[in-house]
Steps between C-alpha positions, in 0.01 A plus 500: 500500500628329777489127545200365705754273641670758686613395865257632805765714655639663159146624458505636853771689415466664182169602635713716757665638197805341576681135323741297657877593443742264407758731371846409595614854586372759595201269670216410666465690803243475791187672464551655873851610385367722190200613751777638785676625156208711407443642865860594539580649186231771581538554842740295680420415913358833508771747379298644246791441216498134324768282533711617150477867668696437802852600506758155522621700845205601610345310847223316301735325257764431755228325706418282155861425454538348854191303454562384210872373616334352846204323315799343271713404736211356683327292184840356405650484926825646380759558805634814564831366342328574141413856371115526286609751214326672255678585167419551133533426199306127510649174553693578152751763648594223797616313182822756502449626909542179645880388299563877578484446874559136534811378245787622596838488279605167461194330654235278276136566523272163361125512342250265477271571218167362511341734227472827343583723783766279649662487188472930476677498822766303374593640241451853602726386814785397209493802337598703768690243743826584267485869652496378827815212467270213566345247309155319430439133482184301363480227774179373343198583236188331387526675136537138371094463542420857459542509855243270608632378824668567806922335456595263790844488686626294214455725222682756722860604457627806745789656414659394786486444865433892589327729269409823555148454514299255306146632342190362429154607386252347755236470248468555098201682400529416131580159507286418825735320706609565868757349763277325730425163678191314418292726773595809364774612736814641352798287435887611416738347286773304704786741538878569590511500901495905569390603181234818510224424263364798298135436422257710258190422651278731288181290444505293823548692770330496823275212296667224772723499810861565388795499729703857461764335720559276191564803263790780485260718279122419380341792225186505335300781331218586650210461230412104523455462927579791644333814333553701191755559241789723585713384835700240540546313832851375611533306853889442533676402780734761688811261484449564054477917511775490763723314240364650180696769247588800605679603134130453314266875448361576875105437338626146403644412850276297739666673827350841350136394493617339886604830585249684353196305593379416143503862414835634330261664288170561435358139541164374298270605780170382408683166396647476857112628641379183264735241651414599861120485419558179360722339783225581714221328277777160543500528845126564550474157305685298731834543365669303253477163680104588390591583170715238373181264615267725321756506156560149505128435490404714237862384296326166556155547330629625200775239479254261542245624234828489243575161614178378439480604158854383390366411184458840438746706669875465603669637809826648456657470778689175672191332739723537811588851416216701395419783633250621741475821398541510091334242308599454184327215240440510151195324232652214354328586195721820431546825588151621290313262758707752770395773308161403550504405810590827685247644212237345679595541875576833463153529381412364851667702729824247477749777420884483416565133411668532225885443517839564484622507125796278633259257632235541295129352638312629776597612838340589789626629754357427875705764752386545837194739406304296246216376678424125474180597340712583182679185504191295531358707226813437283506098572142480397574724177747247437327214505206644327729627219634137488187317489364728255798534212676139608 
């Protein structure tokens, strides 16, 4: 039986048979989205075949591809001077794409790792960097802490005054923390004058401004902001492809997705239909100017209902470097208190809080299409929760 306590807007929504979605991937997406989904997979603008029926050279699909590369280039204001890609294989295979194209015999590539994924990269980069004569240097990690916080310049040490490239996960779904300032706008690590930073933006992107011009080559996987599992976008600057591997497979090279405008192959259509749809939804909201106001505030009333019950619960992340968009916090009375507590608020329409088995806890996970119904329902479930097991 579900609890009489159960938050207003909770209610509302399970009575439109649906429950808030905190899932950290694949996500929350907007009600609107999944309504244009429905249309279009039966009958898309009129053609009288659905969206997954249309040929990948067919008119209709070539018309979805430009959108969806305009509406990109357009949410994010990248210059023509950078080149919106759709690949494959998830923000894993960049792990081995990016040294591929980018570290050249001789040269030094350095990684920051700031939690699970940054550390993947890393060590997926070292394994293969030997076949392509270069090398891969930790500059920094937060592993010390389980990786809860963001290292400063001090805890930094580059390989020297001109890598390669130096990479950097924006923001750490696991562990819940992010490279921001205090408003929520992105932040780099201080760098090596001229040095192109590689960032894997997967669960952050298009949440806030960013500045492309500050980036050689941003990539993300599309199921967290930008649509559904399956495509992976890559914005990289011309001046990179130009001076990328030629002596790597043609489907691994940059320059042949360039050439071939994101379709060497047969690309993940209804991925690519997805993204556009979705880029539209951003800028029908205002942008991301909009939405990084909208994510901080709904980051905020969650944090808030933690912090008020610090008794009870702990945080894991650093305060100055937790994350808008993942959340992670734990019971301080031990991980059968968790248990129980994403028992009971998945019992009221609070679904996918539980988290990562290297973090342990709860997570939720705030992206761009949770509503801030949900995370007023989930700060009230917290403090509820609190009041009643504290």
């Amino acid at each position: 039986m579900l609890s009489t306590r159960m938050p207003s807007s909770a209610v509302e929504n399970l009575a439109s048979g649906r429950v808030f979605n905190f899932n950290a991937g694949p996500s929350v997406l907007p009600e609107e989205v999944l309504r244009q989904f429905q249309q279009d997979i039966w009958n898309f603008r009129g053609t009288g075949l659905g969206i997954m029926e249309h040929s990948h050279r067919a008119a209709p699909f070539q018309k979805v591809l430009e959108d969806a590369i305009a509406d990109v280039r357009k949410i994010g204001n990248i210059p023509a001077s950078y080149h919106v890609l759709f690949m494959t294989g998830g923000s894993s295979s960049q792990n081995f794409i990016v040294p591929a194209n980018l570290l050249s015999e001789g040269q030094t590539a350095d990684y920051i790792v700031t939690g699970y994924w940054g550390q993947r990269s890393f060590d997926d980069a070292t394994q293969h960097a030997a076949s392509y004569g270069g090398r891969v240097h930790l500059a920094a990690s937060s592993k010390d802490t389980n990786h809860s916080y963001i290292p400063n310049a001090a805890q930094t040490r580059y390989s020297g005054p001109a890598p390669a490239y130096v990479h950097t996960t924006s923001n750490n779904t696991i562990y819940g923390t992010q490279w921001r300032t205090p408003s929520g706008h992105e932040r780099l690590p201080e760098l090596p004058a001229g040095t192109p930073v590689v960032c894997d933006a997967c669960s952050d992107i298009f949440s806030r401004p960013i500045d492309v011009t500050k980036y050689g080559l941003i990539y993300a996987s599309a199921q967290k902001n930008l649509g559904i599992t399956g495509a992976t976008v890559v914005i990289v600057s011309d001046e990179l492809v130009q001076r990328a591997s030629t002596k790597i497979p043609r489907m691994l090279q940059l320059r042949t997705y360039v050439k071939e405008q994101s379709m060497p192959n047969t690309p993940p259509a209804f991925t690519i239909y997805t993204v556009g749809v979705m880029a539209k939804w951003i800028l029908d909201q205002g942008g991301v100017h909009t939405l990084l106001d909208r994510n901080v505030r709904k980051a905020g009333l969650v944090y808030d209902a933690i912090d008020k019950a610090s008794a009870f619960y702990t945080p894991h992340a650093r305060l100055e470097d937790r994350s808008v968009m993942n959340i992670v916090f734990r019971c301080n009375a031990g991980e059968a208190m968790d248990v129980k507590f994403t028992a009971e608020a998945a019992q009221q329409g609070l679904a996918g809080l539980t988290g990562h088995r290297a973090a342990g806890g709860m997570r939720a996970s705030l992206y761009n299409a949770m509503p801030e119904a949900g995370a007023k329902a989930l700060a009230g479930f917290i403090a509820d929760f609190a009041q009643r097991n504290g």
